[in-house]
MARTOR-98249 format. One line per field, with one value per residue (C-alpha): residue number from 1; z, x, y. Coordinates in nm, 2 decimals. Example, Ala and Ser with C-alpha at 12.3 -4.5 7.8 and 13.67 -1.06 7.14 Angstrom:
tivo: (1,2)
z: (0.78,0.71)
x: (1.23,1.37)
y: (-0.45,-0.11)
***
This chain:
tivo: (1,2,3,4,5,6,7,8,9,10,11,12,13,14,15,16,17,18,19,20,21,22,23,24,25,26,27,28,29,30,31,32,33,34,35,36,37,38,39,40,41,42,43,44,45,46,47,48,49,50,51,52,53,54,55,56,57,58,59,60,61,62,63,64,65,66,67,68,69,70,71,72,73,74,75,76,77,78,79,80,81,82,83,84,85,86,87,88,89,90,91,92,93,94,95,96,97,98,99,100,101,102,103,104,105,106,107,108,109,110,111,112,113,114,115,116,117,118,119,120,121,122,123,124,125,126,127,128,129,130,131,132,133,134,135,136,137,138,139,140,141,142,143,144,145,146,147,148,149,150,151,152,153,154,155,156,157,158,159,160,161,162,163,164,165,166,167,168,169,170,171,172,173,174,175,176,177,178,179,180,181,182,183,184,185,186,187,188,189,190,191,192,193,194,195,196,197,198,199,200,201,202,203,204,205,206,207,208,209,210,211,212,213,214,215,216,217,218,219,220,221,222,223,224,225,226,227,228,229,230,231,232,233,234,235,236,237,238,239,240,241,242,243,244,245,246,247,248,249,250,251,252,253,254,255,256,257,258,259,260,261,262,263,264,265,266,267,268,269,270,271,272,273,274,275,276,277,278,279,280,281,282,283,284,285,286,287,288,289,290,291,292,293,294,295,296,297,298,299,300,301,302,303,304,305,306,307,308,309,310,311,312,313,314,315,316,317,318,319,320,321,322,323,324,325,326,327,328,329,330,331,332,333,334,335,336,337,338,339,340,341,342,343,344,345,346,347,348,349,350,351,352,353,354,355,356,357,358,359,360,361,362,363,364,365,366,367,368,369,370,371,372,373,374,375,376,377,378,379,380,381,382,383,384,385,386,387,388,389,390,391,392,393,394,395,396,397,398,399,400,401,402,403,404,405,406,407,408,409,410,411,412,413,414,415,416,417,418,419,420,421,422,423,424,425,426,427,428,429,430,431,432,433,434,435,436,437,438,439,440,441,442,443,444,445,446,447,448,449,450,451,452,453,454,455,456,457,458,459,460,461,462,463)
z: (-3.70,-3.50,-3.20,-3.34,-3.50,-3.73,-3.61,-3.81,-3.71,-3.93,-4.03,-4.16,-3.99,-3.67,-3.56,-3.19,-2.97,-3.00,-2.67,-2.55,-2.55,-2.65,-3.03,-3.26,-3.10,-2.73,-2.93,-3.17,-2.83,-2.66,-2.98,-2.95,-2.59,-2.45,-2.15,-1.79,-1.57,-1.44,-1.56,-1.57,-1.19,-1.14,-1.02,-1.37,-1.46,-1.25,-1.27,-1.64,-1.60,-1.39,-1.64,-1.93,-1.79,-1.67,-2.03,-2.14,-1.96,-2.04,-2.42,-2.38,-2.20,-2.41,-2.75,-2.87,-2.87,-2.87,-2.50,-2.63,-2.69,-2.38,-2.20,-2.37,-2.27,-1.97,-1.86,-2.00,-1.77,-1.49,-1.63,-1.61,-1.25,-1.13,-1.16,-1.35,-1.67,-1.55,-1.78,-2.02,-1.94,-2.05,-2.13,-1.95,-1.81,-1.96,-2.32,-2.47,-2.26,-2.32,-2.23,-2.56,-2.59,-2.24,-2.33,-2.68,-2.48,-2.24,-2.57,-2.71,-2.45,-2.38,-2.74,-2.75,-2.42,-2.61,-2.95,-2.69,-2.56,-2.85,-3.06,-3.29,-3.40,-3.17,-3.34,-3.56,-3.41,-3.39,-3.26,-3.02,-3.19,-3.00,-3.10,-3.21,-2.93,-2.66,-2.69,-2.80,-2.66,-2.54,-2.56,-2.42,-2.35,-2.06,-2.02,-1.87,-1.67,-1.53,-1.45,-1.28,-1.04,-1.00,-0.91,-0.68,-0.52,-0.46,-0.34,-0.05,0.10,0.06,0.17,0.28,0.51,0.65,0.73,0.87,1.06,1.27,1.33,1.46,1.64,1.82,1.89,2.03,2.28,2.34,2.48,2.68,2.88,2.91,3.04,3.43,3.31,3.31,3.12,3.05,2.69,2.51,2.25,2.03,2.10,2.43,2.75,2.84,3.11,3.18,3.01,3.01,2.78,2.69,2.63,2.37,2.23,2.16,1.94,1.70,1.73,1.63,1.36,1.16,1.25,1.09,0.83,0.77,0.76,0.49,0.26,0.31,0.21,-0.12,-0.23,-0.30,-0.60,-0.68,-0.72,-1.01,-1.34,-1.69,-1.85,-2.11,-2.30,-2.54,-2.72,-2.63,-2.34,-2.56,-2.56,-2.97,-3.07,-2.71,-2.68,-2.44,-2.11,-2.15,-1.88,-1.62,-1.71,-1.68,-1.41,-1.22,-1.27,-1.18,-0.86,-0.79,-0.94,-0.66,-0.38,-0.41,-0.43,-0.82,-1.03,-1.36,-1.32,-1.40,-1.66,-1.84,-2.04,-1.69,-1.59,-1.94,-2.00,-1.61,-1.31,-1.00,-0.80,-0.79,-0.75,-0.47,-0.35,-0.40,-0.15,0.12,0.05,0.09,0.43,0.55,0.47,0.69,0.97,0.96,0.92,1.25,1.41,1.32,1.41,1.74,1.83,1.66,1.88,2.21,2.20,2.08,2.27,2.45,2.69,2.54,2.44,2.57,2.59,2.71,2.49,2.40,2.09,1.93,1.85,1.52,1.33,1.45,1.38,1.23,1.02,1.27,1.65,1.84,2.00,1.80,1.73,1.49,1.49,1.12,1.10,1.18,0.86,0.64,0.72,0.66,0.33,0.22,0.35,0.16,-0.17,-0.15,-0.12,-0.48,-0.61,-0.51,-0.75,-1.03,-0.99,-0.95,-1.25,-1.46,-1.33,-1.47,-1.82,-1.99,-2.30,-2.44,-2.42,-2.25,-2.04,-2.17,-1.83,-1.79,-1.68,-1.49,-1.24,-1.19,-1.16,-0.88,-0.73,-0.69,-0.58,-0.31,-0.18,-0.15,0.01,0.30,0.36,0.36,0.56,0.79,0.88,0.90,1.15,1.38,1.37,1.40,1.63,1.77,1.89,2.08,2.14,2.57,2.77,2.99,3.37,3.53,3.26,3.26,3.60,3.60,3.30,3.49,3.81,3.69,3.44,3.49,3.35,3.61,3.75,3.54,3.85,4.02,3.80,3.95,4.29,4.28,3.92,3.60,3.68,4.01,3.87,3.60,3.86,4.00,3.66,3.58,3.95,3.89,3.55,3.64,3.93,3.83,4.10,4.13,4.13,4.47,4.57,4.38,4.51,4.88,4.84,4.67,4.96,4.74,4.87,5.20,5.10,5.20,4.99,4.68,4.74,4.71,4.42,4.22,4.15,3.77,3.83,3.87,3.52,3.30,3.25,3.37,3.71)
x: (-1.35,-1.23,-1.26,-1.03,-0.67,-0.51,-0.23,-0.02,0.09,0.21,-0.12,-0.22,-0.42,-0.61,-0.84,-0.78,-0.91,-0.79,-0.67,-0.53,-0.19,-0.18,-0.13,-0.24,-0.14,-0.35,-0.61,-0.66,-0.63,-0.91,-1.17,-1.03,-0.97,-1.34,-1.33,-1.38,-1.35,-1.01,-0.77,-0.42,-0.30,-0.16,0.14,0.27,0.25,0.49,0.70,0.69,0.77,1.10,1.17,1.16,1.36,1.65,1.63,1.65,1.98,2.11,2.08,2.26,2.54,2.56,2.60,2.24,2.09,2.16,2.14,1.84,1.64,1.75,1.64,1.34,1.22,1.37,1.14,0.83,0.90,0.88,0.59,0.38,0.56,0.40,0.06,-0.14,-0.15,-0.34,-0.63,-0.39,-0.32,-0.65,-0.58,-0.75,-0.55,-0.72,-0.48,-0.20,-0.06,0.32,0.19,0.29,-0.01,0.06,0.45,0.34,0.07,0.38,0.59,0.30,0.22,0.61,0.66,0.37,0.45,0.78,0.55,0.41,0.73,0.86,0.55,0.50,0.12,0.06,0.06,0.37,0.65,0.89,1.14,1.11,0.95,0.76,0.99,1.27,1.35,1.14,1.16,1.53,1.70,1.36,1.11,0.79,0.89,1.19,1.04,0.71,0.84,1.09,0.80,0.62,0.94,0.95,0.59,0.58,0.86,0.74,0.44,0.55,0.83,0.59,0.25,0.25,0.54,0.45,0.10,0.21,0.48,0.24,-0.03,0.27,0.36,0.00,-0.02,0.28,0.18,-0.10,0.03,0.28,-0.02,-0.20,0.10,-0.07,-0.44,-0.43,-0.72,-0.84,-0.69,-0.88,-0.77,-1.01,-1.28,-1.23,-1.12,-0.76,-0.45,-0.45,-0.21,-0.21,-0.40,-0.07,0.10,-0.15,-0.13,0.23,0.17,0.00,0.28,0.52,0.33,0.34,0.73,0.72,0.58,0.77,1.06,0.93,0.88,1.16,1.31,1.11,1.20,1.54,1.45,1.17,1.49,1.64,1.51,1.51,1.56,1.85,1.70,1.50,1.29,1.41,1.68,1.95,1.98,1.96,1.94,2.06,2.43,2.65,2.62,2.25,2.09,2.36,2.40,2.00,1.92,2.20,1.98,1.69,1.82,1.94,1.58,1.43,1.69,1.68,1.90,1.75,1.98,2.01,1.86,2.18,1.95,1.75,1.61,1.50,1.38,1.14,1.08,0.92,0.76,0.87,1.02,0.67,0.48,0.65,0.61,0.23,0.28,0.47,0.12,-0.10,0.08,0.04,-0.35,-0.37,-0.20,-0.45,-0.70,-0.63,-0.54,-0.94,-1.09,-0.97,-1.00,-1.39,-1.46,-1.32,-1.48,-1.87,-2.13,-2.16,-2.36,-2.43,-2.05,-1.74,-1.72,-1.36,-1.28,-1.46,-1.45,-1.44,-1.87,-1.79,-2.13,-2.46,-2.45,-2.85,-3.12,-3.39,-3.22,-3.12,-2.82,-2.64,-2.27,-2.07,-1.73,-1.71,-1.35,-1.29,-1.49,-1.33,-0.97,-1.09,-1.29,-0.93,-0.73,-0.98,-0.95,-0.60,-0.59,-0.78,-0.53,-0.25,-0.42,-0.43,-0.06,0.06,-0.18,-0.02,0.33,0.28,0.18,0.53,0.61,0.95,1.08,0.80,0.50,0.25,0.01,0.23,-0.11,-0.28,0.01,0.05,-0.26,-0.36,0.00,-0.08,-0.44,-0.33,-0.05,-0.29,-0.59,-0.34,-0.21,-0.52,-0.67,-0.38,-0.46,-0.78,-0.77,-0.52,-0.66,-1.05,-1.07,-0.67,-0.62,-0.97,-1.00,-1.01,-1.02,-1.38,-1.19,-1.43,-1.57,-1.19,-1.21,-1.55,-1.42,-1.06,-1.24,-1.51,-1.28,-1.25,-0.88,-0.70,-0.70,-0.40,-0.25,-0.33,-0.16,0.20,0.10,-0.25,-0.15,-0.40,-0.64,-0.76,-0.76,-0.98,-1.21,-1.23,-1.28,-1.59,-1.73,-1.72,-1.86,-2.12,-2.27,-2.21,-1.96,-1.61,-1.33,-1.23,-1.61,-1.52,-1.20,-1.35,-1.64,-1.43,-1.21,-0.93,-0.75,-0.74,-0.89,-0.55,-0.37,-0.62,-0.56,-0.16,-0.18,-0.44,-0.34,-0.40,-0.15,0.16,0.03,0.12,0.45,0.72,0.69)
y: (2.25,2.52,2.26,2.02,2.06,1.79,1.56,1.31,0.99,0.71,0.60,0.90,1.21,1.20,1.53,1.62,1.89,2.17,2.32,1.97,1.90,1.51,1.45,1.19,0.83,0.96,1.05,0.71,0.51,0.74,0.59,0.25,0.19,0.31,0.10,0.12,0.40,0.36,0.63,0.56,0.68,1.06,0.84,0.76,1.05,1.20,0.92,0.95,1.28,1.25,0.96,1.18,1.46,1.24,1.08,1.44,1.51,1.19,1.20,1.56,1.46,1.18,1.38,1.25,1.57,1.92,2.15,2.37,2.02,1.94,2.22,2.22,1.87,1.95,2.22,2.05,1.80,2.03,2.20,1.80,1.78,2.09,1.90,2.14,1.94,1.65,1.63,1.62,1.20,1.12,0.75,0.47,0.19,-0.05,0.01,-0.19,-0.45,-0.23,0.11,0.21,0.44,0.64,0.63,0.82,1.04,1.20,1.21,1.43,1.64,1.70,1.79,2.00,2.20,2.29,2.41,2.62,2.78,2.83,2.99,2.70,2.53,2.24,1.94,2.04,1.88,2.15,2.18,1.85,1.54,1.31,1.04,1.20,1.39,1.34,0.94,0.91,0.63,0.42,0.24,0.19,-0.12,-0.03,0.32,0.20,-0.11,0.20,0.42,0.15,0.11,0.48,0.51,0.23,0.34,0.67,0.57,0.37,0.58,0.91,0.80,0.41,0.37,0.71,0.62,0.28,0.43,0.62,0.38,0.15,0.44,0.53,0.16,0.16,0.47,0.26,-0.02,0.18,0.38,0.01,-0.16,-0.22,-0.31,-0.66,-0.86,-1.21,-1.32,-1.51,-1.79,-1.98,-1.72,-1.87,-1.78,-1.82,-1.70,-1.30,-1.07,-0.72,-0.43,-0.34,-0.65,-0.72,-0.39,-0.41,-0.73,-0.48,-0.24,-0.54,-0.66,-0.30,-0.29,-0.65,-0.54,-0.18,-0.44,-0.63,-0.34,-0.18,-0.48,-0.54,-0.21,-0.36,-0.47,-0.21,0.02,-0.17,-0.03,-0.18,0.17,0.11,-0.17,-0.01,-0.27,-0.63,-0.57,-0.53,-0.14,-0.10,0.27,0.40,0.51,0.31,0.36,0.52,0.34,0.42,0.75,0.86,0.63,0.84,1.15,0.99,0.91,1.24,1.44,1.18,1.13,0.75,0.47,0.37,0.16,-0.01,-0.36,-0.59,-0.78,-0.59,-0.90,-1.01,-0.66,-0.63,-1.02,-1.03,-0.81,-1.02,-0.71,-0.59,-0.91,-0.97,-0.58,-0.72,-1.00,-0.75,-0.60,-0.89,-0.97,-0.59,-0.65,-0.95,-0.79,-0.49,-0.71,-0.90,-0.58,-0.42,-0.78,-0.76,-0.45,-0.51,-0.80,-0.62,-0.33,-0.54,-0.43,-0.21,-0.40,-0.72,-0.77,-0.82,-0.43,-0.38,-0.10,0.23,0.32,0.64,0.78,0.93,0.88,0.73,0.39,0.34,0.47,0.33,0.20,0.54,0.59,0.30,0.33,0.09,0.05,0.19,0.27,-0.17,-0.22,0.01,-0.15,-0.51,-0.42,-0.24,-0.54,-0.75,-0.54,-0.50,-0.88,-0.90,-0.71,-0.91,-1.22,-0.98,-0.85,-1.23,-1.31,-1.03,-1.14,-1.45,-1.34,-1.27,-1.41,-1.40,-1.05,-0.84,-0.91,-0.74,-0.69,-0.36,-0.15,-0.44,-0.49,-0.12,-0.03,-0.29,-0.19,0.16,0.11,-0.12,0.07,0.42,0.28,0.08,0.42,0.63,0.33,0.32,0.72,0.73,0.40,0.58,0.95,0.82,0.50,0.43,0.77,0.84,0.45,0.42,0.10,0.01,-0.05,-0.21,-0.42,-0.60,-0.62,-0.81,-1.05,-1.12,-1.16,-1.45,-1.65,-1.96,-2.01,-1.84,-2.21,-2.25,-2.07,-2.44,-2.65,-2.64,-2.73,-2.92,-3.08,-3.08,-3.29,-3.13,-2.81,-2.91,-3.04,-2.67,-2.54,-2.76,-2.76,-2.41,-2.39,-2.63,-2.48,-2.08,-2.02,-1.81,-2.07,-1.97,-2.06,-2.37,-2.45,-2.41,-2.61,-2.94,-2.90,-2.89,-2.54,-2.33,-1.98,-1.81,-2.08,-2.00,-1.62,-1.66,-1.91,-1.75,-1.40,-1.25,-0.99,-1.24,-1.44,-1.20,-1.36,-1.66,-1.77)
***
């Protein structure tokens, strides 16, 4: 027994270890929610954290409870903030569809942090009540659709639009330095009109800006919260003006734009800011995923390939060929973009799951949210530190590949016309020559006519 102190709740006593700081509702949903190994994320934690404080300072200025109560909660907030305190969220994310039960494990811990300062027993309650104080003017149900927002929103300027950000950027430098190598394109898997190394490399660049774009402007609505509607949206048991008045602090405690939704029956009742965060996400996935496949099928080989870049050697590639390199950092980027894809099904799944006042996939949709959102931005680094970066072009392997394709006969089109210059390309093909060799022996061209016309440099762009 002296492992284990007794908690109440209102169905009666609970035993709980002794040294942790979560009460009587954590530890009931710890025996009846033994599933999975997916912990609620460190994210909500601090968001509920920042949450509870601004709630703290709202209730205060709003006569609903005393300064020293205040304070109190106050600085147990900070305390959780500080990080230290993390086994202290023990709950799995697989629990009730609300969050009810992690809502009630911050209310614990926060109450018990302020036994703690203030030399009462743990467990007792005094002087901040889980409820009372600590939960006054909420509910789980617009305090953990809130935290969610705050989480998410966190996540994305901090680490994901950071990460993207410099990927663009390194993409960006790359196709600046490339801007004179010219190379065959390719379309189909087939060979096409030249461009240059850099010209291609600045699509990649554009894509992420694209994509920064489209984040920046789902956040919009990840900004709203639904904090103020307590229970159903209506605000029962808050003071007037609740809501507005700790969604203020928030914004302050965080330095961003976060507002009270303008319906909160639309903010509790449905998830659609974030399920459509989840699509910005999707589409941020498929543009990485292009970005690795290409740069994948460029750089295959390094004889037997196309070979036209050099990647990075950062591990040996095999157990039993020597000297084998794969282009590892590729695959890790499309497995994320293909995860982070199977997310987006279950955060539009759990969007659609409302009924009536709540949807109750609360844990779901974050969850998947937050996984998604940290594995495209520790994706996005490790691509650009370990492959972008060190990633170098193979000169003469371009060269070779420009030199013997067989579409620079597009050149001919404008003054031979289609047809004739299709004749070169398949005399050519046909009989493994250059097209100039082609051109000469169909009597089609001078060679000083073919050397003016055909010139991969000048097809990088309009006439």
């Amino acid at each position: 027994m002296d492992n284990f102190r007794i908690e109440q709740d209102a169905l009666g006593e609970v035993r709980v270890p002794a040294k942790k700081l979560w009460g009587a509702q954590t530890q009931r949903a710890l025996q009846n929610f033994v599933i999975g190994r997916e912990k609620m994320p460190p994210e909500m934690v601090e968001a509920y954290a920042l949450l509870k404080k601004a709630c703290a300072h709202a209730n205060a200025a709003l006569g609903q409870l005393d300064a020293e109560t205040a304070r109190l909660i106050e600085k147990a907030c900070d305390v959780i903030l500080s990080g230290d305190l993390f086994e202290n969220f023990p709950l799995p994310v697989w629990i009730s569809g609300s969050g009810t039960q992690f809502n009630m494990n911050v209310n614990e811990v926060i109450s018990n942090l302020c036994c703690r300062f203030s030399g009462t027993a743990l467990g007792s309650k005094t002087p901040v009540h889980p409820n009372d104080h600590a939960n006054r003017s909420q509910s789980s149900n617009d305090t953990f659709p809130s935290a969610m927002h705050i989480a998410a929103a966190l996540t994305a300027t901090r680490r994901l639009i950071p990460a993207v950000t410099d990927l663009r950027d390194s993409l960006a430098a790359k196709a600046h330095t490339w801007s004179e190598i010219v190379r065959i394109g390719r379309t189909h898997l087939q060979d096409a009109t030249p461009l240059t190394l850099g010209q291609e490399f600045s699509g990649f660049s554009a894509l992420l800006d694209d994509n920064l774009d489209r984040i920046n402007d789902a956040l919009k609505g990840v900004f709203r919260l639904a904090l103020g509607g307590t229970a159903v949206g209506t605000g029962v048991n808050a003071p007037k003006n609740f809501g507005e008045t700790a969604t203020m602090e928030l914004a302050a405690l965080t330095q961003h734009p976060f507002v009270t939704a303008p319906n909160t029956f639309a903010a509790q009742g449905s998830h659609d800011a974030l399920v459509h965060l989840s699509g910005v996400l999707r589409t941020l996935a498929g543009s990485l995923k292009k970005i690795a496949d290409d740069i994948r099928l460029e750089a295959c080989g390094p004889r037997a390939g196309l070979g036209e870049l050099s990647l990075p050697e950062n591990e040996p590639g095999s157990s039993i060929m020597p000297g084998k390199v794969n282009p590892t950092q590729t695959e890790v980027l499309t497995m994320i973009a293909m995860q982070v894809s199977a997310n987006d099904v279950a955060v539009g799944l759990g969007g659609a799951g409302g009924h009536l006042q709540m949807n109750a996939q609360k844990p779901l949709i974050i969850h998947n949210l937050l996984q998604s959102m940290i594995l495209l931005a520790d994706g996005c680094v490790s691509f650009r530190k370990n492959l972008v970066e060190g990633m170098q072009p193979n000169p003469q392997k371009i060269a070779k590949n420009v030199e013997r394709s067989l579409m620079l006969v597009t050149a001919l089109v404008p003054v031979l016309g289609y047809d004739k210059a299709a004749q070169i390309a398949h005399h050519a093909a046909a009989h493994d020559l250059s097209l100039r060799e082609a051109a000469l022996a169909l009597g089609l061209v001078s060679a000083e006519d073919f050397d003016k016309w055909v010139d991969a440099r000048k097809m990088i762009g309009p006439a």
